[in-house]
The first five atom37 places (N, CA, C, CB, O) and aatype in JSON, in Angstrom:
{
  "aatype": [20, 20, 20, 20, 20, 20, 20, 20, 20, 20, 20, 20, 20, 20, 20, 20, 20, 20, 20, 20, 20, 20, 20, 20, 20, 20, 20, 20, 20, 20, 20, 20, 20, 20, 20, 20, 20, 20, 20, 20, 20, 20, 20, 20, 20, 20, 20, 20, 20, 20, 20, 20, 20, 20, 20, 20, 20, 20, 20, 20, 20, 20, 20, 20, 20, 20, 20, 20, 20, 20, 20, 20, 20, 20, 20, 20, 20, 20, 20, 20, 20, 20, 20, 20, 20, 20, 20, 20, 20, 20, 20, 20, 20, 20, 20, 20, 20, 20, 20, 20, 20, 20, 20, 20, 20, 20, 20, 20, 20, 20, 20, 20, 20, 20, 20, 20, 20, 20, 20, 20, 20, 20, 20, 20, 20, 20, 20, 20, 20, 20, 20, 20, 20, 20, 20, 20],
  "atom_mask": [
    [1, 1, 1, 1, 1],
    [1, 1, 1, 1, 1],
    [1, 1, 1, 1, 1],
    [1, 1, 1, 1, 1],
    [1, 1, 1, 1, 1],
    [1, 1, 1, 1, 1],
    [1, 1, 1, 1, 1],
    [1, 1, 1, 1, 1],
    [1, 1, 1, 1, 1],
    [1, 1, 1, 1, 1],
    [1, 1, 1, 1, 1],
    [1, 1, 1, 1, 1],
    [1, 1, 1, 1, 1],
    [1, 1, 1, 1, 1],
    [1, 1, 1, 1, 1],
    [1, 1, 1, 1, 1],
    [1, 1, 1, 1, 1],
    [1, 1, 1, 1, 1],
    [1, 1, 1, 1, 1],
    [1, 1, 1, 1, 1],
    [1, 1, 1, 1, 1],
    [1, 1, 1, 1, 1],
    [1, 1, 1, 1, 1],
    [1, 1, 1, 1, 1],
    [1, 1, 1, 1, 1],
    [1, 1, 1, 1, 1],
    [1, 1, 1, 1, 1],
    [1, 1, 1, 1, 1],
    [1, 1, 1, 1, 1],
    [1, 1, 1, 1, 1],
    [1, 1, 1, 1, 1],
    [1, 1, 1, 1, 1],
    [1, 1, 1, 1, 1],
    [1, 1, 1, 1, 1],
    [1, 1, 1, 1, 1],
    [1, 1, 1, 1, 1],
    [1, 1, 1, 1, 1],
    [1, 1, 1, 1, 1],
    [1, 1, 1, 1, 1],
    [1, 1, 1, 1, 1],
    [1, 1, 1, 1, 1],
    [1, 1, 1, 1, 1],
    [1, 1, 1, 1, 1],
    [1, 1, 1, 1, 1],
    [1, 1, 1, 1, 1],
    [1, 1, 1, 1, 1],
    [1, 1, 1, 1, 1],
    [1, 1, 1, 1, 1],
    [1, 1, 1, 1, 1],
    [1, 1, 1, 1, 1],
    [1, 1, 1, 1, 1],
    [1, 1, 1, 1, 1],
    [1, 1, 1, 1, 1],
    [1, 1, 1, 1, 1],
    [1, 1, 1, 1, 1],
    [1, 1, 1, 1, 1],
    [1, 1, 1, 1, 1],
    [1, 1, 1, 1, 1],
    [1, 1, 1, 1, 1],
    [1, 1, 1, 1, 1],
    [1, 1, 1, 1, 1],
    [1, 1, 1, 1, 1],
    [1, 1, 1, 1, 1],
    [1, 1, 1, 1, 1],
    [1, 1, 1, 1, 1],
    [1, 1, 1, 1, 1],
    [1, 1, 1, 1, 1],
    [1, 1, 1, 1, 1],
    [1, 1, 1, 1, 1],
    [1, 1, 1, 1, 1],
    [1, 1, 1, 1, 1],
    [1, 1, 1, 1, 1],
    [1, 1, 1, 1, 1],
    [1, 1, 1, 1, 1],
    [1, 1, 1, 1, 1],
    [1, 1, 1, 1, 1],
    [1, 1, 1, 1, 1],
    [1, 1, 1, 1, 1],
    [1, 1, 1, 1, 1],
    [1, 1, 1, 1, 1],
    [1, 1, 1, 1, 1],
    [1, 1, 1, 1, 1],
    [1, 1, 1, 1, 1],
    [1, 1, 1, 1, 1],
    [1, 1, 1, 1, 1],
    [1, 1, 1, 1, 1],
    [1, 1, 1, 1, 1],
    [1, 1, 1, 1, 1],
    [1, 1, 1, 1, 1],
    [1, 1, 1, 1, 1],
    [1, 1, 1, 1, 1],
    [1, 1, 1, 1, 1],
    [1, 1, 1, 1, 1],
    [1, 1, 1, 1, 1],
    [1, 1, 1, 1, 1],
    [1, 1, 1, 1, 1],
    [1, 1, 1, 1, 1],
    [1, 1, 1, 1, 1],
    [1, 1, 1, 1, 1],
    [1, 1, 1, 1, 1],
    [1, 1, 1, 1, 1],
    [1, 1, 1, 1, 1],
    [1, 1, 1, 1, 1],
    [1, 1, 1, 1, 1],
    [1, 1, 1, 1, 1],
    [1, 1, 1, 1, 1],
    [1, 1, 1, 1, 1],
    [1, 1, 1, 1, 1],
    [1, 1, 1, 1, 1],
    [1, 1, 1, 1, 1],
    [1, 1, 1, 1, 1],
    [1, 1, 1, 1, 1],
    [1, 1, 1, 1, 1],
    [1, 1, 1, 1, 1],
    [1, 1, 1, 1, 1],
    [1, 1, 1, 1, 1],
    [1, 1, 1, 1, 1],
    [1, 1, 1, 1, 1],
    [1, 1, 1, 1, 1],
    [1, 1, 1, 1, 1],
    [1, 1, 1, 1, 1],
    [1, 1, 1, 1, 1],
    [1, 1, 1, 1, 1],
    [1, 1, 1, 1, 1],
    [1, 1, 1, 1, 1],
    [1, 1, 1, 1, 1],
    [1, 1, 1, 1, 1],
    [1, 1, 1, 1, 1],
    [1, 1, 1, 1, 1],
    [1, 1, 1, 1, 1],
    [1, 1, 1, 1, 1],
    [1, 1, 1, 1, 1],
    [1, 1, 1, 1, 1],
    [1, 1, 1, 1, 1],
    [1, 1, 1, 1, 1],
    [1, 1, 1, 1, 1]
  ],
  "atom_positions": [
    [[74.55, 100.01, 99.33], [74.25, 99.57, 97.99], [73.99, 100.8, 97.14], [73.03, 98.6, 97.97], [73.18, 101.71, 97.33]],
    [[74.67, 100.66, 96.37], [74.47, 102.33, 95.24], [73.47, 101.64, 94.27], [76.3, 103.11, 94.06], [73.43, 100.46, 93.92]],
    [[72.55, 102.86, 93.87], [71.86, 102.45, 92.49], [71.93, 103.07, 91.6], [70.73, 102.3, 92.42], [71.66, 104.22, 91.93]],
    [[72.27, 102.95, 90.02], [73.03, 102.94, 88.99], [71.44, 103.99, 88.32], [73.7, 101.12, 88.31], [71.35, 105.1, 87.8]],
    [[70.27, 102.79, 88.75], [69.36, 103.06, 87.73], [68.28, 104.41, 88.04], [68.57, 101.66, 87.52], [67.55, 104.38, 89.03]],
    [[68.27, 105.54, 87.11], [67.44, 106.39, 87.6], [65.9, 106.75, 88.52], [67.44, 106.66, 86.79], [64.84, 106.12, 88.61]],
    [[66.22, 107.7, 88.97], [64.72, 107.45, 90.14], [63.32, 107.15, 88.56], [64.19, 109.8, 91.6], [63.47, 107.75, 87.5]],
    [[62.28, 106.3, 88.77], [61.46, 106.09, 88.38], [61.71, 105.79, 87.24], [60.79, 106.73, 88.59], [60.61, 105.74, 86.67]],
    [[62.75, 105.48, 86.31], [63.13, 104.72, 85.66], [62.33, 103.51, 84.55], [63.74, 104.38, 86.52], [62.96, 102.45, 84.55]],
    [[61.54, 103.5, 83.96], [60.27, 102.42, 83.62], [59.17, 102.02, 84.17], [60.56, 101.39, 83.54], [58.42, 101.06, 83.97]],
    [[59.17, 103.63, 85.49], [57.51, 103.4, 86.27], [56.63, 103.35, 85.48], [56.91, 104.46, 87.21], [55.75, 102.53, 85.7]],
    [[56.53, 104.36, 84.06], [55.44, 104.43, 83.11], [55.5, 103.56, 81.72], [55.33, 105.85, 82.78], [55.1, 103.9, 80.6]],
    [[56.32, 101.97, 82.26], [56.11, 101.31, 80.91], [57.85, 101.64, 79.98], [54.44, 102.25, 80.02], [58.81, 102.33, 80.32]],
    [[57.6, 100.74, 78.66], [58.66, 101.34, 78.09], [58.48, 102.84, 77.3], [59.14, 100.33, 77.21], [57.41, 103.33, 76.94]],
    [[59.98, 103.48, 77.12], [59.66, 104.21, 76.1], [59.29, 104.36, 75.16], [60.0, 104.5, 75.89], [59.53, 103.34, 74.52]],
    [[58.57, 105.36, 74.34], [58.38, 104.65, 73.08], [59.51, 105.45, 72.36], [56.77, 104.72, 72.37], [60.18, 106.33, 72.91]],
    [[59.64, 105.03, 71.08], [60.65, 105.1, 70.24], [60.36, 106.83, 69.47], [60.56, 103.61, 69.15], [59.18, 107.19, 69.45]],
    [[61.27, 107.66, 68.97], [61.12, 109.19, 68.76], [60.83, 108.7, 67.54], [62.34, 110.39, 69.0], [61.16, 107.66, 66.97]],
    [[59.83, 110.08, 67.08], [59.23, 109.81, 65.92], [60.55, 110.64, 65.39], [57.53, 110.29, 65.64], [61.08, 111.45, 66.15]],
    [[61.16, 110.38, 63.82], [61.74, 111.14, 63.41], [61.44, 112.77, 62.68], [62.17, 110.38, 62.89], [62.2, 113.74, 62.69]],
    [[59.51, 112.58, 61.83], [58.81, 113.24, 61.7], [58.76, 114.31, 62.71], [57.98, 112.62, 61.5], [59.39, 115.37, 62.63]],
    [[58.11, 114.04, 63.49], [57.89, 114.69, 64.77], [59.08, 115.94, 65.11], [57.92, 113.45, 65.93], [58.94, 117.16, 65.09]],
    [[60.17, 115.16, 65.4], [60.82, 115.76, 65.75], [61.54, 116.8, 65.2], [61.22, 115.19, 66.11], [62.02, 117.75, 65.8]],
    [[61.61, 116.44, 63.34], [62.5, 117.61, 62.68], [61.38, 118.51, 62.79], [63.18, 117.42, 61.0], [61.84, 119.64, 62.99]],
    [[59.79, 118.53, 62.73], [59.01, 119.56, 63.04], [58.92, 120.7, 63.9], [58.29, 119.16, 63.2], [58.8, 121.87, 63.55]],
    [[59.01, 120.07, 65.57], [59.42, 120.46, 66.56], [61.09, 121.56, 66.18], [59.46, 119.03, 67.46], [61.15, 122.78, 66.35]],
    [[61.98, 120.88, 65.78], [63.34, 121.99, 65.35], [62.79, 122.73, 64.32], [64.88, 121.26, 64.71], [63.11, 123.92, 64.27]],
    [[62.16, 122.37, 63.64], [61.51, 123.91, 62.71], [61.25, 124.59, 63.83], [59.9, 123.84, 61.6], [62.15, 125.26, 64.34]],
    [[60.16, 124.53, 64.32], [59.36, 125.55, 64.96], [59.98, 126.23, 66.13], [58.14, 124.98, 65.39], [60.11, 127.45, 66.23]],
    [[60.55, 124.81, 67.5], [61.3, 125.36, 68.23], [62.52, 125.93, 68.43], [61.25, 124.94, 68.7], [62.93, 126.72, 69.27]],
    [[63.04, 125.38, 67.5], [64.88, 125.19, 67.61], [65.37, 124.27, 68.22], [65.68, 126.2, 68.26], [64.58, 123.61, 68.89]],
    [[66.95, 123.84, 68.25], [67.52, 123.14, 68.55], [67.29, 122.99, 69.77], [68.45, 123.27, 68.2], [66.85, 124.1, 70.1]],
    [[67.3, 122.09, 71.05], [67.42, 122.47, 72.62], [68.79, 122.82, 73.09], [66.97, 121.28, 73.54], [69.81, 122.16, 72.84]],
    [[68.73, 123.81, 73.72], [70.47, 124.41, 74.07], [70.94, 124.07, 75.01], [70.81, 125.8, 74.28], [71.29, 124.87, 75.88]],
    [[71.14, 122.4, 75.14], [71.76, 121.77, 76.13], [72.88, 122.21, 76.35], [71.85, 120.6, 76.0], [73.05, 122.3, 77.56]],
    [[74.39, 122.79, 75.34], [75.05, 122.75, 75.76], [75.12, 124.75, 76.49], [75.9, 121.92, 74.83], [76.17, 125.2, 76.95]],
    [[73.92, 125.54, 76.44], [74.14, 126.81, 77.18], [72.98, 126.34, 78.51], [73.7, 128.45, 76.08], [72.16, 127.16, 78.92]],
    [[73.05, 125.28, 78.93], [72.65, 125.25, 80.46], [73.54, 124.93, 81.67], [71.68, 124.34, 80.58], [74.57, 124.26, 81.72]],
    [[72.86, 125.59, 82.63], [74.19, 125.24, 83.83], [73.26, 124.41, 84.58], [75.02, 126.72, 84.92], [72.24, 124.79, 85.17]],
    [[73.9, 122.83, 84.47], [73.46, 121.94, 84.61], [73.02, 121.84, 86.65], [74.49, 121.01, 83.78], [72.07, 121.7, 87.43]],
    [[74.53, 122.04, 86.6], [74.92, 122.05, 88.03], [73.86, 122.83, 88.8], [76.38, 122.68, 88.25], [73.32, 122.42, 89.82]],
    [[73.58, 124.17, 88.12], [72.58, 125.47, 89.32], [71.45, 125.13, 89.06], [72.59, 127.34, 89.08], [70.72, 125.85, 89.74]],
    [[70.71, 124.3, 88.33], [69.76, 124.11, 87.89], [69.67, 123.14, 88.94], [69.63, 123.91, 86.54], [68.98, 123.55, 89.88]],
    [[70.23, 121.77, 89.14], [69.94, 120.71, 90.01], [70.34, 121.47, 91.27], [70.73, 119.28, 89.71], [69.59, 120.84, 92.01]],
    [[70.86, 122.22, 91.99], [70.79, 123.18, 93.18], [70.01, 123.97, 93.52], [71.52, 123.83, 93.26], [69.86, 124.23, 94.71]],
    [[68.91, 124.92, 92.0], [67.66, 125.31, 92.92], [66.8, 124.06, 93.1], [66.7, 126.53, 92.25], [66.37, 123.67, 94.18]],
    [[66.61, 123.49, 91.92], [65.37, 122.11, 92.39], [65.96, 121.71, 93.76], [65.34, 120.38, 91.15], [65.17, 121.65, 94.71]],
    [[67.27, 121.43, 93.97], [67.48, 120.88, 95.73], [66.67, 121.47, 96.66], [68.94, 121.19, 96.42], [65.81, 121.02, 97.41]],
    [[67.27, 123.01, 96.39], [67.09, 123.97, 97.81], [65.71, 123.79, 97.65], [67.68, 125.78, 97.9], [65.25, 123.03, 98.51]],
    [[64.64, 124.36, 96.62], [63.28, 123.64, 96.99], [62.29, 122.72, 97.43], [63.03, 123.61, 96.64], [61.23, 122.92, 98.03]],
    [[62.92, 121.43, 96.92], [62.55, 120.15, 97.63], [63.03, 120.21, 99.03], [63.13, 118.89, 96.93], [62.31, 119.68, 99.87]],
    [[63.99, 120.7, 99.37], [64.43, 120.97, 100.71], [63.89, 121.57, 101.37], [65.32, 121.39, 100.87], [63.63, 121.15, 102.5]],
    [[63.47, 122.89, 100.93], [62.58, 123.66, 101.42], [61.13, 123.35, 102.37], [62.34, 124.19, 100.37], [60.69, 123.67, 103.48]],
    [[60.65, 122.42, 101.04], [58.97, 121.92, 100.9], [59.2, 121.01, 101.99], [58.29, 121.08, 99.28], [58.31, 120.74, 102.79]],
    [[60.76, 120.37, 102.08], [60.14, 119.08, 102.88], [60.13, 119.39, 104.64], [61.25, 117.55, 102.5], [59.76, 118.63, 105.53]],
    [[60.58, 120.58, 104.74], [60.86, 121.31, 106.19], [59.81, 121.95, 106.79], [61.88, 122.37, 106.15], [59.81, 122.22, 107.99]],
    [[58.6, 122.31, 105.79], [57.54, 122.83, 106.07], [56.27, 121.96, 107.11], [57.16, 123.15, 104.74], [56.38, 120.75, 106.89]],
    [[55.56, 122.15, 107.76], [55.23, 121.44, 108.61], [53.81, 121.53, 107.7], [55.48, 121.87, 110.21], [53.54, 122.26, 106.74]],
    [[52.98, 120.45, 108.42], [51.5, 120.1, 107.9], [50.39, 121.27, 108.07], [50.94, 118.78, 108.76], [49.34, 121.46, 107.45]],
    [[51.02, 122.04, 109.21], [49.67, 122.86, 109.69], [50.04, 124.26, 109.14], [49.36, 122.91, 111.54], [49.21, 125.13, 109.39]],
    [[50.82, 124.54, 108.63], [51.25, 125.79, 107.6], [50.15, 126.02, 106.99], [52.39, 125.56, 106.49], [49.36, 126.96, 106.97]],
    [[50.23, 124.64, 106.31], [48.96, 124.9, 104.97], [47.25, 125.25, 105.46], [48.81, 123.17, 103.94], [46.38, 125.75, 104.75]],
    [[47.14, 124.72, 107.21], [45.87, 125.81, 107.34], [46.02, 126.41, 107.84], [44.79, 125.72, 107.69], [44.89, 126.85, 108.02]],
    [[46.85, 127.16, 108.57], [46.98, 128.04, 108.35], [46.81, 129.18, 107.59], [47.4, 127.84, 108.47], [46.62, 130.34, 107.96]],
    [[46.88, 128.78, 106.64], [47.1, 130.39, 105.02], [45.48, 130.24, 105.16], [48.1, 129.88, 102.53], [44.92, 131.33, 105.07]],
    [[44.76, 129.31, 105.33], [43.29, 129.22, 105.45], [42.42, 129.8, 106.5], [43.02, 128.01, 105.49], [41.21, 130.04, 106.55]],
    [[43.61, 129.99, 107.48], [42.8, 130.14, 108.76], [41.73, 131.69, 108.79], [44.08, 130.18, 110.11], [40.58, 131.79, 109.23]],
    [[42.35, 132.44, 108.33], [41.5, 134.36, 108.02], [40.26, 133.6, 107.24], [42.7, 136.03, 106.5], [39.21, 134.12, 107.61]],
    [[40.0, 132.49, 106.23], [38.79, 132.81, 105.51], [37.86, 131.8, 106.25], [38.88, 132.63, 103.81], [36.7, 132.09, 106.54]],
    [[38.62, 130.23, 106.63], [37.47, 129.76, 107.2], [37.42, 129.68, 108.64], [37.21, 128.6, 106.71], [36.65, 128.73, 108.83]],
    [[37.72, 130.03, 109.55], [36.87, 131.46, 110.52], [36.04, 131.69, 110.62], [36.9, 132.58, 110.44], [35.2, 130.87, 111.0]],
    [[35.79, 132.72, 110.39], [34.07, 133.48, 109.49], [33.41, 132.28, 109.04], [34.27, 134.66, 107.73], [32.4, 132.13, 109.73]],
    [[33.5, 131.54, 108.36], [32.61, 130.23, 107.31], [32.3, 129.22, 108.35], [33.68, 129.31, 105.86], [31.32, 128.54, 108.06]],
    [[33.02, 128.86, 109.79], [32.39, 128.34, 110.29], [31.51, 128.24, 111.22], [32.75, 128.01, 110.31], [31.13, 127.12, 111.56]],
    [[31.07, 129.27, 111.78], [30.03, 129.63, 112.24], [28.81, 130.04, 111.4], [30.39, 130.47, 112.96], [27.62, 130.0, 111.71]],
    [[29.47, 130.49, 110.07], [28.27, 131.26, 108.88], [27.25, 129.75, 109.05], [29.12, 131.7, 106.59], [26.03, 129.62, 109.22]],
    [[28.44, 128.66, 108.89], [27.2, 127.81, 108.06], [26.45, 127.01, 109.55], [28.03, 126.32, 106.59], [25.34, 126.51, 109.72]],
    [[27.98, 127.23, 110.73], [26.55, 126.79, 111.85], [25.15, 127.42, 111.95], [26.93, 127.05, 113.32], [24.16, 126.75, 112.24]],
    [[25.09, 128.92, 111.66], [23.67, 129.4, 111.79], [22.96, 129.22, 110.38], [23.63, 130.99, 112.28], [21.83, 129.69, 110.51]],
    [[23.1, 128.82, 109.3], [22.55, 128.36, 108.51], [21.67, 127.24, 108.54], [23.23, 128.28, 107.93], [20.46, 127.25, 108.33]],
    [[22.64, 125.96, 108.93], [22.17, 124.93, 109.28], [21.2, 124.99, 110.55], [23.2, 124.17, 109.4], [20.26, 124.21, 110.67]],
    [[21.5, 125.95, 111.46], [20.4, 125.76, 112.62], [19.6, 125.99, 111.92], [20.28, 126.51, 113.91], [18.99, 124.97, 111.64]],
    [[19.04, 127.27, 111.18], [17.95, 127.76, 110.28], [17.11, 127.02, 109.67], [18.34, 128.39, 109.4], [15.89, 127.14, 109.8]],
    [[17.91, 125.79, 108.59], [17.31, 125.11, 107.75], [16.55, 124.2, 108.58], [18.16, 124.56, 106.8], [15.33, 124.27, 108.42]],
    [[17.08, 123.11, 109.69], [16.65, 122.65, 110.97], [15.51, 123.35, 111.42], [17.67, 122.75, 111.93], [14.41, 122.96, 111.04]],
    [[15.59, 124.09, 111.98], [14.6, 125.39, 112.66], [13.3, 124.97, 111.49], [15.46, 127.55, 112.46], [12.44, 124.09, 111.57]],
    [[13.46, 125.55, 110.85], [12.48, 125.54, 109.63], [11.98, 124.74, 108.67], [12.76, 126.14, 109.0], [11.34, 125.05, 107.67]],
    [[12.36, 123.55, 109.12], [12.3, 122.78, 108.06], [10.67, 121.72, 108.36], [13.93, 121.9, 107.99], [10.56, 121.35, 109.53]],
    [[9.9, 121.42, 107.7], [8.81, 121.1, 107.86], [8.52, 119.39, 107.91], [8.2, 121.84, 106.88], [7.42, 118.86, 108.05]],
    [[9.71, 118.76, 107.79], [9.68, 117.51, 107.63], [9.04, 116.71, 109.14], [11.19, 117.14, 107.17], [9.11, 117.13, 110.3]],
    [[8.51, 115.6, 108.68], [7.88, 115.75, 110.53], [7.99, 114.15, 110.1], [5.78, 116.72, 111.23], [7.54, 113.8, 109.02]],
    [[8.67, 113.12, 111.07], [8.78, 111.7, 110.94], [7.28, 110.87, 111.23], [9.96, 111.24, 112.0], [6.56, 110.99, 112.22]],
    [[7.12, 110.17, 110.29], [5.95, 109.35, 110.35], [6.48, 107.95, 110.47], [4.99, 109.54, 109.12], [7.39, 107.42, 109.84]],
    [[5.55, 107.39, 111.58], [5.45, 105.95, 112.06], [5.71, 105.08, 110.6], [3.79, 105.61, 112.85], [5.18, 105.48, 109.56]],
    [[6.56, 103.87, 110.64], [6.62, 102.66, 109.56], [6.61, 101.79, 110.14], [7.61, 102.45, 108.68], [6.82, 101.88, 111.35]],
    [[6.38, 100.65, 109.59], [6.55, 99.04, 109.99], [7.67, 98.92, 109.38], [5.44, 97.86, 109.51], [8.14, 99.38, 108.34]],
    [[8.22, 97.83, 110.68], [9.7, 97.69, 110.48], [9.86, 96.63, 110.19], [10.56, 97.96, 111.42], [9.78, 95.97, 111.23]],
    [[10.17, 95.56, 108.82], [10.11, 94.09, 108.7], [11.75, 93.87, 108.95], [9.42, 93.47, 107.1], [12.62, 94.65, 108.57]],
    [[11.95, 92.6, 109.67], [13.16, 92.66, 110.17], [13.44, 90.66, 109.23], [13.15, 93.02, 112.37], [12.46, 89.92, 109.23]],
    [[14.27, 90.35, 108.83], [15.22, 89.1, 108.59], [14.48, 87.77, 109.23], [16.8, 89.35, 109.38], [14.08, 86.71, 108.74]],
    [[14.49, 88.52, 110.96], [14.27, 88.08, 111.39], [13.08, 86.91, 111.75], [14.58, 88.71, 111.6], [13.03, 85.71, 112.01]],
    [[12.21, 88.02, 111.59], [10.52, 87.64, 111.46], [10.47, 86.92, 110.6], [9.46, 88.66, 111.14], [9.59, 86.06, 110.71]],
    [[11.4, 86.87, 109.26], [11.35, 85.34, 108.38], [11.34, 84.44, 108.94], [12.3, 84.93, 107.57], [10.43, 83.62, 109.1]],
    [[12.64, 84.48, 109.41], [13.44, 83.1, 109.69], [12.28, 82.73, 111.06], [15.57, 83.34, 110.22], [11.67, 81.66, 111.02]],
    [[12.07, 83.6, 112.1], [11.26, 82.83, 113.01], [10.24, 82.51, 112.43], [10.92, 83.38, 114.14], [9.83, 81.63, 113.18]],
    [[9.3, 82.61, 111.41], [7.78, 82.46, 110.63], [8.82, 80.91, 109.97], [7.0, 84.27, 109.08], [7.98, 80.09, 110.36]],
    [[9.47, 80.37, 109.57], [10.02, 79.17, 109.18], [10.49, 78.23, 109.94], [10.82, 79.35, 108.54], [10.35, 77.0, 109.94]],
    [[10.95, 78.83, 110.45], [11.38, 78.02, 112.29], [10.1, 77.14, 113.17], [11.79, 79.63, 113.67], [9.96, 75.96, 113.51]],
    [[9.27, 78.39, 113.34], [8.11, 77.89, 113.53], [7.11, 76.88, 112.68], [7.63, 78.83, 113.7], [6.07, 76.46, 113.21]],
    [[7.36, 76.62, 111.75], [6.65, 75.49, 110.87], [6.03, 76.37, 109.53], [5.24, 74.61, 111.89], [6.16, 75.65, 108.54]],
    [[5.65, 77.16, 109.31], [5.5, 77.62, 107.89], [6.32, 77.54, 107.32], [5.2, 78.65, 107.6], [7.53, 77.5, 107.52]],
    [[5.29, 77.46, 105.96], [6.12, 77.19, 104.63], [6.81, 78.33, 104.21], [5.27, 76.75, 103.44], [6.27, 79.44, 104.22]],
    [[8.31, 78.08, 103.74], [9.19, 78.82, 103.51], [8.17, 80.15, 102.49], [10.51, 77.85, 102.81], [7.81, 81.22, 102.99]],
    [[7.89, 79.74, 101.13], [6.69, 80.1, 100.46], [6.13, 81.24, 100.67], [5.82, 79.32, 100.63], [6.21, 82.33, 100.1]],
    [[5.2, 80.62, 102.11], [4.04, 81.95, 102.69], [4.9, 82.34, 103.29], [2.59, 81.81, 103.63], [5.05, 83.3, 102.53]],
    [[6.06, 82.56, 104.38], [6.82, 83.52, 104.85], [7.49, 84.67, 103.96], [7.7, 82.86, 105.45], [7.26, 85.87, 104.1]],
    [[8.37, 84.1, 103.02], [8.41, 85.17, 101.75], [7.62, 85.61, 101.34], [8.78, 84.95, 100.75], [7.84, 86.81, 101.12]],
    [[6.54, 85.22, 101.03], [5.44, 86.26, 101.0], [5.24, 87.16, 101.63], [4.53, 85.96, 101.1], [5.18, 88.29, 101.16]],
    [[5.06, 86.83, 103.03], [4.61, 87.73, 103.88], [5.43, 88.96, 104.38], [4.26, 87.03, 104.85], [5.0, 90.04, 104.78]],
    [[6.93, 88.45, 104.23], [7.79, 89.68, 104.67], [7.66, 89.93, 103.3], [9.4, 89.58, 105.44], [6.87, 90.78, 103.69]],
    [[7.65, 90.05, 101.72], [7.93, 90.7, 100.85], [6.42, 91.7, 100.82], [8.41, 89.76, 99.66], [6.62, 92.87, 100.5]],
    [[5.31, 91.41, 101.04], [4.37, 92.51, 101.28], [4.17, 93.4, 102.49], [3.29, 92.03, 101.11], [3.33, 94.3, 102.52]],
    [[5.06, 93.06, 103.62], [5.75, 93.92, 104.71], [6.4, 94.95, 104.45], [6.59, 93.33, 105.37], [6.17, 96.12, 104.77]],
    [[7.53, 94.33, 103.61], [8.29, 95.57, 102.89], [7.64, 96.4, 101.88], [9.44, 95.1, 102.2], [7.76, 97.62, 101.98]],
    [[7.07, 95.98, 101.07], [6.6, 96.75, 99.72], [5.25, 97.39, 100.33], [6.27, 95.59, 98.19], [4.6, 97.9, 99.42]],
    [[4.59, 97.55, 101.69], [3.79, 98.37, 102.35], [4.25, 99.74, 103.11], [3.25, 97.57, 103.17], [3.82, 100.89, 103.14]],
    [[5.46, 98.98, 103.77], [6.59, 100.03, 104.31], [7.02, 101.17, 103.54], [7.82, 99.38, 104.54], [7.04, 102.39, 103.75]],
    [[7.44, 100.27, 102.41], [7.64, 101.68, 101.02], [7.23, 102.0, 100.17], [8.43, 101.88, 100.31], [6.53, 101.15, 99.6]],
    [[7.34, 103.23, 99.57], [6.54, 103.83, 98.43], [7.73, 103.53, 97.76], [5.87, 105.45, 98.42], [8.82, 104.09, 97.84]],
    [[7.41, 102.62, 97.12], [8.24, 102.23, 95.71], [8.62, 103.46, 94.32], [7.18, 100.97, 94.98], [9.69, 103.76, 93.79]],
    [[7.37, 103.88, 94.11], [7.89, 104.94, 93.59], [9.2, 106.25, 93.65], [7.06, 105.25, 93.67], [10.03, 106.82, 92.95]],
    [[8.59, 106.19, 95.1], [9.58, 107.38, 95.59], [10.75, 106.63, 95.93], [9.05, 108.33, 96.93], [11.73, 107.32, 95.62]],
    [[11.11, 105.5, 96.45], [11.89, 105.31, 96.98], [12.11, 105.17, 98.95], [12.39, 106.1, 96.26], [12.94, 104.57, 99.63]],
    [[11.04, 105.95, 99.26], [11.5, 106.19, 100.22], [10.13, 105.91, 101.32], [12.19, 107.54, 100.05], [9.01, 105.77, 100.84]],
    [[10.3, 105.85, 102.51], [9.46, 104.93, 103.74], [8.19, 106.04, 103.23], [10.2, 104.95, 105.93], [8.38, 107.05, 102.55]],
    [[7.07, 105.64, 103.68], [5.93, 106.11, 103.43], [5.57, 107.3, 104.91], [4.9, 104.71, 103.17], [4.51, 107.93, 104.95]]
  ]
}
């Protein structure tokens, strides 16, 4: 099956229509376009040989050209990160953990839906410092 209609052809919608303004501006400034001093033909033969080129190239080329700088960078930032680790003063403190769960069994069991929401919603809002955001 041959196709008539150009690659991408109305991917971006219709054209819009040339301004006539526009354009005698553009020939002021630029000049005419010198379609007829191009060689149509060598022009669509380097774009070939390049796309040809690009498409022969394999995936790992490209880290390659990377490989001399990050090297060095990955070990830099392994001993960094041990460092910050190493040093870092954060120390985990115990929370209460309200789980879904503990609802649904506090309802299951015969309480009122009511006092169970209650009770896990001041579970949670003890757990966290609301302010901050984050477990106490």
């Amino acid at each position: 099956m041959r196709h008539t209609k150009l690659l991408g052809a109305g991917a971006f919608g219709p054209e819009p229509a040339p301004d006539p303004a526009l354009g005698a501006l553009l020939r002021d400034v630029v000049g005419d376009a010198p379609g007829h001093a191009v060689d149509w033909t060598a022009l669509a033969a380097r774009i070939g040989s390049r796309v040809g080129a690009q498409a022969t190239t394999p995936w790992w080329s490209y880290a390659a050209q990377w490989e001399r700088r990050m090297i060095p960078l990955g070990p830099a930032a392994g001993i960094v990160a041990s460092a910050a680790l190493w040093n870092s003063t954060a120390t985990p403190t115990p929370t209460s953990i309200a789980s879904a769960s503990a609802f649904t069994t506090e309802v299951a069991s015969g309480a009122p839906a009511d006092d169970a929401a209650s009770q896990f919603a001041r579970t949670i809002t003890n757990a966290v410092d609301l302010a901050a955001g984050v477990p106490e």
